[in-house]
BALOBA-1460 file (C-alpha; in Angstrom, 3 decimals):
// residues 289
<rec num="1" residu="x" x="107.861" y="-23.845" z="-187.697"/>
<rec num="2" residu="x" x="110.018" y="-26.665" z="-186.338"/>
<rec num="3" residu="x" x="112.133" y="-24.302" z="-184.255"/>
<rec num="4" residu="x" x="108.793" y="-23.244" z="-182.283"/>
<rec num="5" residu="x" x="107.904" y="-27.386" z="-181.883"/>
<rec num="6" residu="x" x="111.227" y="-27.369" z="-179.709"/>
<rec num="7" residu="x" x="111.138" y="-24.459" z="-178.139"/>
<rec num="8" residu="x" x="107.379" y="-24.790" z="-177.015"/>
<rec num="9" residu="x" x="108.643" y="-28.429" z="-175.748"/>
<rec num="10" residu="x" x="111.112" y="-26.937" z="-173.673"/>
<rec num="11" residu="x" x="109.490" y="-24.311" z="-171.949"/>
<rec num="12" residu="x" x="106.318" y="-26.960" z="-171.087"/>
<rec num="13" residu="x" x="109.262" y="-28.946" z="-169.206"/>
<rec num="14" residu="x" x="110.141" y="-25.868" z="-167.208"/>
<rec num="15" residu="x" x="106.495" y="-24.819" z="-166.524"/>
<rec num="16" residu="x" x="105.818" y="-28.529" z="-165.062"/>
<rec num="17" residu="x" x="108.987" y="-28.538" z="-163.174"/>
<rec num="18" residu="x" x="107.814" y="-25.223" z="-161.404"/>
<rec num="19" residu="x" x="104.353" y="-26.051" z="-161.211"/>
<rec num="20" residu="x" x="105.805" y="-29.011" z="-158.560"/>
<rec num="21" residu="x" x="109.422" y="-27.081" z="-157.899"/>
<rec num="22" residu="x" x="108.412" y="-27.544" z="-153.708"/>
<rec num="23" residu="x" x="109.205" y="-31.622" z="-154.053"/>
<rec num="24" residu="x" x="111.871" y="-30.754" z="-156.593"/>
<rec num="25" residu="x" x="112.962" y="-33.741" z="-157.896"/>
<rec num="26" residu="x" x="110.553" y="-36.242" z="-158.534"/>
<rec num="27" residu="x" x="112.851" y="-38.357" z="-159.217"/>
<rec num="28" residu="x" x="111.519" y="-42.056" z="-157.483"/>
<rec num="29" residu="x" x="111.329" y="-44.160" z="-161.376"/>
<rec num="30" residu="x" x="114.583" y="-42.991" z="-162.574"/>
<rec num="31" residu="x" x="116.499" y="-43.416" z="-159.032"/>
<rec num="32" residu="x" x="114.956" y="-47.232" z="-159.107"/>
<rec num="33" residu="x" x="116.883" y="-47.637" z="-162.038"/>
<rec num="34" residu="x" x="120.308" y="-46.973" z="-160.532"/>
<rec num="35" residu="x" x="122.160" y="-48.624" z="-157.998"/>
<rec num="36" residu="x" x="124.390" y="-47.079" z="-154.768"/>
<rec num="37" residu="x" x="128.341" y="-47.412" z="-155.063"/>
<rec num="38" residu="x" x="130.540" y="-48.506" z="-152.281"/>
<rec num="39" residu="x" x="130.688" y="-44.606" z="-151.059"/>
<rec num="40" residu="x" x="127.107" y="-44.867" z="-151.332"/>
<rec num="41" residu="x" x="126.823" y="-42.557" z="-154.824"/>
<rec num="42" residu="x" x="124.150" y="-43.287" z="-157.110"/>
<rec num="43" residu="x" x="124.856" y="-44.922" z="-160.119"/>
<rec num="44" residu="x" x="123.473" y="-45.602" z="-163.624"/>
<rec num="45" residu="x" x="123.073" y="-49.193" z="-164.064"/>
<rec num="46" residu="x" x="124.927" y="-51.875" z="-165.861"/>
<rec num="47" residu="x" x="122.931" y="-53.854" z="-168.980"/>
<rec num="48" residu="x" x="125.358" y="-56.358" z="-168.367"/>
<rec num="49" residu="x" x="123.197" y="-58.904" z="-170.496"/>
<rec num="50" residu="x" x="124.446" y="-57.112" z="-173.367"/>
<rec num="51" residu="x" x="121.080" y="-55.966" z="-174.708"/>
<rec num="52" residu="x" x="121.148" y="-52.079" z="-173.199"/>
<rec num="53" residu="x" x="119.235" y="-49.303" z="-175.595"/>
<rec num="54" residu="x" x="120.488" y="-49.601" z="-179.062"/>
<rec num="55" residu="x" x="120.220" y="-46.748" z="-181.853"/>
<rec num="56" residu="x" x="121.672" y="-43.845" z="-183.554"/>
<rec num="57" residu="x" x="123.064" y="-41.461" z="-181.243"/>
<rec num="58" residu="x" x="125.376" y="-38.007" z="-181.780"/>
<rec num="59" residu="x" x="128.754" y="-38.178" z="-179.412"/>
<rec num="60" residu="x" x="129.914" y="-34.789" z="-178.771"/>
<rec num="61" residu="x" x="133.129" y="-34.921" z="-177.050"/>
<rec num="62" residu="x" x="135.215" y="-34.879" z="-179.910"/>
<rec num="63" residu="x" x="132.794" y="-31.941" z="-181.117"/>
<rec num="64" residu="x" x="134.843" y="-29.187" z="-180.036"/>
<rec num="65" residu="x" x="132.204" y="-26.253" z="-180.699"/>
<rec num="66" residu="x" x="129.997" y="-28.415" z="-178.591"/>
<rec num="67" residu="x" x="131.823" y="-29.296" z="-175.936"/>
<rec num="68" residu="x" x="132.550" y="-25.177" z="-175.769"/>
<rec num="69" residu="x" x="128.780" y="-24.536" z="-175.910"/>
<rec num="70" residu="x" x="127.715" y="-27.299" z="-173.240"/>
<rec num="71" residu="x" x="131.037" y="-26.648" z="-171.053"/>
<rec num="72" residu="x" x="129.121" y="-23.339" z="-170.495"/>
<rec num="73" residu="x" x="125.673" y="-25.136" z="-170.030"/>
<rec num="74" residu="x" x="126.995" y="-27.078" z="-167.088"/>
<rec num="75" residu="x" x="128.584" y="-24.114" z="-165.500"/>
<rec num="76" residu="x" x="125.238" y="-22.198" z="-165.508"/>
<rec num="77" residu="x" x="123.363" y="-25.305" z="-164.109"/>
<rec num="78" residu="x" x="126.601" y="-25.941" z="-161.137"/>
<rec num="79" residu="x" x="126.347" y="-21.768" z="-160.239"/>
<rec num="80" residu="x" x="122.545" y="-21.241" z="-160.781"/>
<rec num="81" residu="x" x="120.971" y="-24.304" z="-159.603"/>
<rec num="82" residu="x" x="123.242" y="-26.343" z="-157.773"/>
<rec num="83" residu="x" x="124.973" y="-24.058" z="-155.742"/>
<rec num="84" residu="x" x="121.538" y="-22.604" z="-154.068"/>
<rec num="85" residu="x" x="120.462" y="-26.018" z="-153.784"/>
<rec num="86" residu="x" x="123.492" y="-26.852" z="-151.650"/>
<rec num="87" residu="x" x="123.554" y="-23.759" z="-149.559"/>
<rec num="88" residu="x" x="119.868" y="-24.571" z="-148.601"/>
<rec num="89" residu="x" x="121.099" y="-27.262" z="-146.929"/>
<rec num="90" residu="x" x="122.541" y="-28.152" z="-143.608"/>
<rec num="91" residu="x" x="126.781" y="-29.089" z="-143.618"/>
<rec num="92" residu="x" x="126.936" y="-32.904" z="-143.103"/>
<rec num="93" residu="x" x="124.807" y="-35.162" z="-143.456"/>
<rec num="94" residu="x" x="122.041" y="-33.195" z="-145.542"/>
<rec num="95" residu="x" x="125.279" y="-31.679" z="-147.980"/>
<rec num="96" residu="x" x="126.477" y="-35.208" z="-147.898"/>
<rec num="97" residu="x" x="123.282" y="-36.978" z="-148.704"/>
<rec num="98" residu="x" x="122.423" y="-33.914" z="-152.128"/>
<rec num="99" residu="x" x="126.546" y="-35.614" z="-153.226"/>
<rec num="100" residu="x" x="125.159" y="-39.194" z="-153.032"/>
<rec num="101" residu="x" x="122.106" y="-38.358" z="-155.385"/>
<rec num="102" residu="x" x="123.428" y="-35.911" z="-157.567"/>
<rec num="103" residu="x" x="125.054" y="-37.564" z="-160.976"/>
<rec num="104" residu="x" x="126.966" y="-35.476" z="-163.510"/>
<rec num="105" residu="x" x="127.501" y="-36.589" z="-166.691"/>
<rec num="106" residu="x" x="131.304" y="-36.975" z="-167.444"/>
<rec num="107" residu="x" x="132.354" y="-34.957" z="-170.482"/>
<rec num="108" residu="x" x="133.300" y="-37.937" z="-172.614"/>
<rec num="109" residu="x" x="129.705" y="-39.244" z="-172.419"/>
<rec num="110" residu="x" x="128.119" y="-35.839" z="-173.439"/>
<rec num="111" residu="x" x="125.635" y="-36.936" z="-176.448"/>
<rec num="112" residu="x" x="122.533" y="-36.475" z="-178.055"/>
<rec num="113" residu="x" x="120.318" y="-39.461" z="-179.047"/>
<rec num="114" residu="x" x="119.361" y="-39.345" z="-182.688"/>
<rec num="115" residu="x" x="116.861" y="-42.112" z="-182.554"/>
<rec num="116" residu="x" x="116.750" y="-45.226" z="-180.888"/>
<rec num="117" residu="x" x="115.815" y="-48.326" z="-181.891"/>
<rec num="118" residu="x" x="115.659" y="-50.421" z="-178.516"/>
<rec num="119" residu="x" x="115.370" y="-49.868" z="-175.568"/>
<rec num="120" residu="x" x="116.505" y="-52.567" z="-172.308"/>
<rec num="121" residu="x" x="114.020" y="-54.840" z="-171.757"/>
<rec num="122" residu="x" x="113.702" y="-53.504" z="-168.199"/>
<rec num="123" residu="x" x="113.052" y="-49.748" z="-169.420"/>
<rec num="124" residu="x" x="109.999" y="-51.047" z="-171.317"/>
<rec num="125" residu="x" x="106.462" y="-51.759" z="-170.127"/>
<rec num="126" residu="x" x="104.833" y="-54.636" z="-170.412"/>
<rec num="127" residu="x" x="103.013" y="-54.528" z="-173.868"/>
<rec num="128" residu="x" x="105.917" y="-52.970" z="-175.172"/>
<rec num="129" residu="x" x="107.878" y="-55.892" z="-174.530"/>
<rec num="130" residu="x" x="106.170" y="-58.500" z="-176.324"/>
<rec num="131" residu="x" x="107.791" y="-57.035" z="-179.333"/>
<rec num="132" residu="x" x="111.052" y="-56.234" z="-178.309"/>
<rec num="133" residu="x" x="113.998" y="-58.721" z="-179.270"/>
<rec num="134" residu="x" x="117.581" y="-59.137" z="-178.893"/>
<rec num="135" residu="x" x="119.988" y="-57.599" z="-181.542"/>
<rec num="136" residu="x" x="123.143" y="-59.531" z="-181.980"/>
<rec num="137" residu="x" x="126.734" y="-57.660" z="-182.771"/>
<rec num="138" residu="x" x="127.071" y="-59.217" z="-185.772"/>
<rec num="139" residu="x" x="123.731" y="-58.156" z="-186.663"/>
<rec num="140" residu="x" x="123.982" y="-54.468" z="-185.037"/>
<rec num="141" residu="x" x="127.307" y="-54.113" z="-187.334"/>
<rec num="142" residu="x" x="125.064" y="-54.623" z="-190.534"/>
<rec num="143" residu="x" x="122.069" y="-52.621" z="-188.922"/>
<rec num="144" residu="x" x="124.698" y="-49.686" z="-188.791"/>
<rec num="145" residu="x" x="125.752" y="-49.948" z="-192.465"/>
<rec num="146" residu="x" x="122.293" y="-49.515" z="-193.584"/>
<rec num="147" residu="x" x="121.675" y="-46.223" z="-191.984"/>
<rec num="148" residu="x" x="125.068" y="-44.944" z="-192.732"/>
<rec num="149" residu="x" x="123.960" y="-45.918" z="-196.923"/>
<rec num="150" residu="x" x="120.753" y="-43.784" z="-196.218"/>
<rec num="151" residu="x" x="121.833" y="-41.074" z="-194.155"/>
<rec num="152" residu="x" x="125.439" y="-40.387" z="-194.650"/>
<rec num="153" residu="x" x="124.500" y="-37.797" z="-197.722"/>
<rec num="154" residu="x" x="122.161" y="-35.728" z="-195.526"/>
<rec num="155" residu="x" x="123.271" y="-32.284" z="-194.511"/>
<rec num="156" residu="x" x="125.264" y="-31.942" z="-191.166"/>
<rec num="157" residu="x" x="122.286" y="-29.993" z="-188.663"/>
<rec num="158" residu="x" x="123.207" y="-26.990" z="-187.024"/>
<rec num="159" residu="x" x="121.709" y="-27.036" z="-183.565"/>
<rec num="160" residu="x" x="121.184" y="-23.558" z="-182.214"/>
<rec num="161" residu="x" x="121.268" y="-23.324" z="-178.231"/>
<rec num="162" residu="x" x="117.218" y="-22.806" z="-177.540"/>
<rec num="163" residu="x" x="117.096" y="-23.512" z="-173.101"/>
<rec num="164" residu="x" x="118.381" y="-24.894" z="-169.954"/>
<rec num="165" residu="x" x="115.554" y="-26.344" z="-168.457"/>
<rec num="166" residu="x" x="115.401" y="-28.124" z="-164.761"/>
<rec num="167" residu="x" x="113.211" y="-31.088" z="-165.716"/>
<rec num="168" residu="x" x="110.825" y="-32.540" z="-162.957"/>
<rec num="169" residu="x" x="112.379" y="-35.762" z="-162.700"/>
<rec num="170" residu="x" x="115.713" y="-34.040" z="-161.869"/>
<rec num="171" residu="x" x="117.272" y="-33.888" z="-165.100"/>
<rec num="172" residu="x" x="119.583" y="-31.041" z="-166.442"/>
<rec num="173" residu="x" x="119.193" y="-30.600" z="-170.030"/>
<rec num="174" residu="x" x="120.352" y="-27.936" z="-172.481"/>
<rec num="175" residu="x" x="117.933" y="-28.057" z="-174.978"/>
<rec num="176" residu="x" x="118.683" y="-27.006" z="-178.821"/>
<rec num="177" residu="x" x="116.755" y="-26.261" z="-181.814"/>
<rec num="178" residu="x" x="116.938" y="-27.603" z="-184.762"/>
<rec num="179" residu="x" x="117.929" y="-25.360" z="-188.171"/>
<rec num="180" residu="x" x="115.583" y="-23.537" z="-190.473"/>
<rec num="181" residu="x" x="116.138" y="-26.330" z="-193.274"/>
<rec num="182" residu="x" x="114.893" y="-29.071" z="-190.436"/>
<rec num="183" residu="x" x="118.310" y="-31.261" z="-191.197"/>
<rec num="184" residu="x" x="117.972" y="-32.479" z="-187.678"/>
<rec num="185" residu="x" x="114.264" y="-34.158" z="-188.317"/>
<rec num="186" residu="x" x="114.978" y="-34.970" z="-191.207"/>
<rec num="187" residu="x" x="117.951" y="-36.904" z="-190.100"/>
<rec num="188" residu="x" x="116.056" y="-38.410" z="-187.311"/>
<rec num="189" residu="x" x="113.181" y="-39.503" z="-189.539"/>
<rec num="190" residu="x" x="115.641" y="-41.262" z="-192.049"/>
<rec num="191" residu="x" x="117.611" y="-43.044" z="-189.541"/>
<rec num="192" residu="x" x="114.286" y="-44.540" z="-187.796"/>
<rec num="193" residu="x" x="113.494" y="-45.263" z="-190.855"/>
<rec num="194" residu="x" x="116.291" y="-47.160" z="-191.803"/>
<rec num="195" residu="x" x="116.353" y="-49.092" z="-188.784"/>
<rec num="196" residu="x" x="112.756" y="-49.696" z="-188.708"/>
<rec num="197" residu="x" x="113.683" y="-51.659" z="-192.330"/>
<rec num="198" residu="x" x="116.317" y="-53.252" z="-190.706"/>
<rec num="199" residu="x" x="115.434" y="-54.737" z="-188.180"/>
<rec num="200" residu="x" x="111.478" y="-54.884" z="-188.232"/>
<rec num="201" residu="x" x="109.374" y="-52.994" z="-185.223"/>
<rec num="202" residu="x" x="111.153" y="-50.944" z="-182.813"/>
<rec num="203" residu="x" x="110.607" y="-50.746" z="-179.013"/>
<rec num="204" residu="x" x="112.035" y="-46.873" z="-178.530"/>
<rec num="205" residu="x" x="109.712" y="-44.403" z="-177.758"/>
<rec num="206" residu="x" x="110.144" y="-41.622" z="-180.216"/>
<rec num="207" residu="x" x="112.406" y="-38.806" z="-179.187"/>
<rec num="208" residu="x" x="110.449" y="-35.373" z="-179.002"/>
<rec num="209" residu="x" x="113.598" y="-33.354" z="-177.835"/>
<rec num="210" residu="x" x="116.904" y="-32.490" z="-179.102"/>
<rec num="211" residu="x" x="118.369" y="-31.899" z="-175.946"/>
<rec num="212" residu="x" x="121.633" y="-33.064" z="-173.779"/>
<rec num="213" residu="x" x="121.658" y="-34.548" z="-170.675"/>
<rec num="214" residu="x" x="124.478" y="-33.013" z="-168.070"/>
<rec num="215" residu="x" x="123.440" y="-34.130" z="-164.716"/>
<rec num="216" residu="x" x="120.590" y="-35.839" z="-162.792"/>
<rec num="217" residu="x" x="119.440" y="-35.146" z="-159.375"/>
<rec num="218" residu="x" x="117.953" y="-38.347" z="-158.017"/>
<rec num="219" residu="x" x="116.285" y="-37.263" z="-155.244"/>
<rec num="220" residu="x" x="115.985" y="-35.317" z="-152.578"/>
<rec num="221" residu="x" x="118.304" y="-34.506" z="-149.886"/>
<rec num="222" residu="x" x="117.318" y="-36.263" z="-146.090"/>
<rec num="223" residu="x" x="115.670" y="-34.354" z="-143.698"/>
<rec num="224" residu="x" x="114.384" y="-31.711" z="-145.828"/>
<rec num="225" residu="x" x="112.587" y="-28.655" z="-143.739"/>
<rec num="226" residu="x" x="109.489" y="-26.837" z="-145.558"/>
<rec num="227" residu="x" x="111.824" y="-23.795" z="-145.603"/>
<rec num="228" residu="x" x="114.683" y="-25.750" z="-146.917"/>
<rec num="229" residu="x" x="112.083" y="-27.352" z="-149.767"/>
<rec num="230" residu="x" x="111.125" y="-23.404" z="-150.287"/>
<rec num="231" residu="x" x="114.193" y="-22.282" z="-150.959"/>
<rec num="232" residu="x" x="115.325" y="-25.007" z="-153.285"/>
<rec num="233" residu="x" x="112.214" y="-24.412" z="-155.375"/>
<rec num="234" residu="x" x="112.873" y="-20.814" z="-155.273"/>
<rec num="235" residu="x" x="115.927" y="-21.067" z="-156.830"/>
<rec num="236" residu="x" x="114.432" y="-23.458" z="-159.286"/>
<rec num="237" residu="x" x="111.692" y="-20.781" z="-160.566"/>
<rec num="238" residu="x" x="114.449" y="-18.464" z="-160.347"/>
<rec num="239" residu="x" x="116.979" y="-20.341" z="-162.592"/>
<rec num="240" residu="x" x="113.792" y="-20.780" z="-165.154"/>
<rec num="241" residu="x" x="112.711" y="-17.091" z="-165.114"/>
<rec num="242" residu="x" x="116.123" y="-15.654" z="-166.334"/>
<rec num="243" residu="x" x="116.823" y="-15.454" z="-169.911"/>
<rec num="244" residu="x" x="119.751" y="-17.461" z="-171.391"/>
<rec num="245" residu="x" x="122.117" y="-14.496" z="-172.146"/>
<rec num="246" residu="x" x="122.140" y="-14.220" z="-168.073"/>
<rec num="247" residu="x" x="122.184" y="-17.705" z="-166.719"/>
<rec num="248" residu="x" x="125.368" y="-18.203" z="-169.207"/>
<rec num="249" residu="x" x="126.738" y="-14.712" z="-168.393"/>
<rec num="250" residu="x" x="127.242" y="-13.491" z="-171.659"/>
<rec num="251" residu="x" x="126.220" y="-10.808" z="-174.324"/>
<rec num="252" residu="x" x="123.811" y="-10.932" z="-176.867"/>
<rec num="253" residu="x" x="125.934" y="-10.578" z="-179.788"/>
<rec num="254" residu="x" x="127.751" y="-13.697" z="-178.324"/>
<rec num="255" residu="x" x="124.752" y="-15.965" z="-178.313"/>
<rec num="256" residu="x" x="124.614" y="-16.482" z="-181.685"/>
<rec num="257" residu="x" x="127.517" y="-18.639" z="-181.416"/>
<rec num="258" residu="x" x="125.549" y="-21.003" z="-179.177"/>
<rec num="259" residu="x" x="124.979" y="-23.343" z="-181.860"/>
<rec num="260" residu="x" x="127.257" y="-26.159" z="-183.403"/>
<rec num="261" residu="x" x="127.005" y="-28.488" z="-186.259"/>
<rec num="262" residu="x" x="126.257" y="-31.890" z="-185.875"/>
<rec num="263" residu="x" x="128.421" y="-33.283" z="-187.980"/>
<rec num="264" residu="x" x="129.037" y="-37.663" z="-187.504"/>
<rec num="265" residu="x" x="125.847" y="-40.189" z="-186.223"/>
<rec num="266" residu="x" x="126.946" y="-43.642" z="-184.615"/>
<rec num="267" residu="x" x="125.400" y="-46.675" z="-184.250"/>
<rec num="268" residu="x" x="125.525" y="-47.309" z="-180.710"/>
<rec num="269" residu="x" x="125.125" y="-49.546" z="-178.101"/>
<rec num="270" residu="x" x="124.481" y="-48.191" z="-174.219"/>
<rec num="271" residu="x" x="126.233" y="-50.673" z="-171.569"/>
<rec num="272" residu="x" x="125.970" y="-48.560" z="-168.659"/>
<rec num="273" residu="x" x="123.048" y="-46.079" z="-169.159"/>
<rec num="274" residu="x" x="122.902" y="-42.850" z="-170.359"/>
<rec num="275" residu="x" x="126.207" y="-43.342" z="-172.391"/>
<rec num="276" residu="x" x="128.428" y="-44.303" z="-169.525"/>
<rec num="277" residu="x" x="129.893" y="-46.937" z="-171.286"/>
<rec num="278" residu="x" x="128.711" y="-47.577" z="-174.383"/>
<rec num="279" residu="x" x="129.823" y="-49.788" z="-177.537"/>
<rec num="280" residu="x" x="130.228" y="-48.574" z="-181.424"/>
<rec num="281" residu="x" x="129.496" y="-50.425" z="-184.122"/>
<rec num="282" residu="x" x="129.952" y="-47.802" z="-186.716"/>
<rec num="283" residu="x" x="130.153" y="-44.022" z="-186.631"/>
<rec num="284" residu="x" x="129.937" y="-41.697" z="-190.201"/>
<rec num="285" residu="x" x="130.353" y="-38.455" z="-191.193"/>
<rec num="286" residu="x" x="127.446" y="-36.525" z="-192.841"/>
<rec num="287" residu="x" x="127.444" y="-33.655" z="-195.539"/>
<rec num="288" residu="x" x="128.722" y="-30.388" z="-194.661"/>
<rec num="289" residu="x" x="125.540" y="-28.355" z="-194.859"/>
């Protein structure tokens, strides 16, 4: 029943993102976020007061089945959606202007966030905030030994491949299912739990997704023609109406192995957001399932 939870999730996410595909992305809140490098690329910022998101989150890179399965991911996103985009667009300045808004997660960073405990301050709303508070790394190092005690017996989830979904707000995500047993819920559960008992209320809005992030468009190229804007949402509906076996250019038999165990949980801190840079204050291993 879970499985459906996820994959219902996942195709509302593509049916808004058609629904508004013509001013594909919206992407105004999460681009006021970031900040323009000296070549004029948009960047994630910097929590440089040392109190980015904190929580539990899954780092895949050293995953190697993962890294196989979202290695393909990308390259279905970069063929299927990215590379219409581009051609829609003028050489120069309007190519030029997609490269300055268009952010691709690097490989290393690759994750999936278990559950997290807080957010930045500045990520919050207003009400929200009155109960956030700081969380020392003295503190955070205990904070991780807790949920490691509760969760590091748990059975390893095997995520299973579900989507690739163009989100609205110009997000890429591959989006994965969780296992018939529900390990990965029931992981998620326990460590909110645990850090709900350790460190009193949490700020984090709940995670509804089990999903990773590979790029982020953050906004729309300049001097966008209707036709241009046509074609780009084209390709969007497009991308969303083919099934997975096709986007990823593979056989049936084959997408079975879309799926990979997650297999170690870390207690993380985000520095530079969306796991940029980010600081560990413990990592553990859970059961093989």
């Amino acid at each position: 029943a879970n499985m459906g939870l996820y994959s219902d999730a996942y195709a509302d996410i593509r049916v808004r993102c058609d629904a508004a595909a013509e001013s594909w992305p919206q992407a105004d809140g999460v681009r006021a976020h970031c900040c323009r490098d000296e070549s004029g690329r948009y960047q994630p910022p910097a929590f440089s007061d040392g109190d980015g998101p904190i929580g539990c989150y899954a780092m895949l890179a050293q995953n190697s089945q993962a890294v196989r399965v979202l290695q393909l991911c990308r390259q279905a996103f970069d063929r299927c959606v990215l590379a219409p985009v581009r051609s829609a667009l003028d050489a120069g300045r309007q190519r030029d202007s997609l490269d300055e808004l268009l952010f691709m997660a690097e490989e290393r960073t690759w994750h999936m966030c278990v559950a997290v405990f807080h957010e930045h301050p500045s990520l919050i709303d207003e009400a929200t905030r009155q109960r956030w508070r700081r969380v020392e790394p003295s503190e955070a190092k205990a904070v991780g030994e807790a949920v490691a005690a509760r969760t590091a017996p748990m059975n390893a989830p095997r995520l299973v491949l579900d989507s690739l979904c163009v989100c609205a707000d110009g997000a890429l995500i591959a989006g994965f299912v969780d296992d018939e047993r529900g390990c990965a819920a029931a992981l998620r559960e326990a460590c909110a739990r645990a850090g709900g008992d350790a460190l009193g209320e949490l700020t984090s809005r709940p995670k509804r997704l089990l999903h990773v992030t590979l790029g982020r468009l953050l906004g729309r190229a300049e001097g966008l023609r209707p036709e241009q804007a046509a074609a780009i949402a084209a390709a969007v509906r497009a991308f969303h109406a083919t099934p997975l076996r096709e986007q990823i250019g593979t056989d049936d038999d084959e997408l079975q192995a879309f799926s990979f165990a997650l297999r170690s949980v870390a207690l993380m801190r985000d520095s530079v957001w969306w796991m940029t840079r980010c600081e560990e204050f413990k990592s553990w291993e859970l059961a093989e399932g």
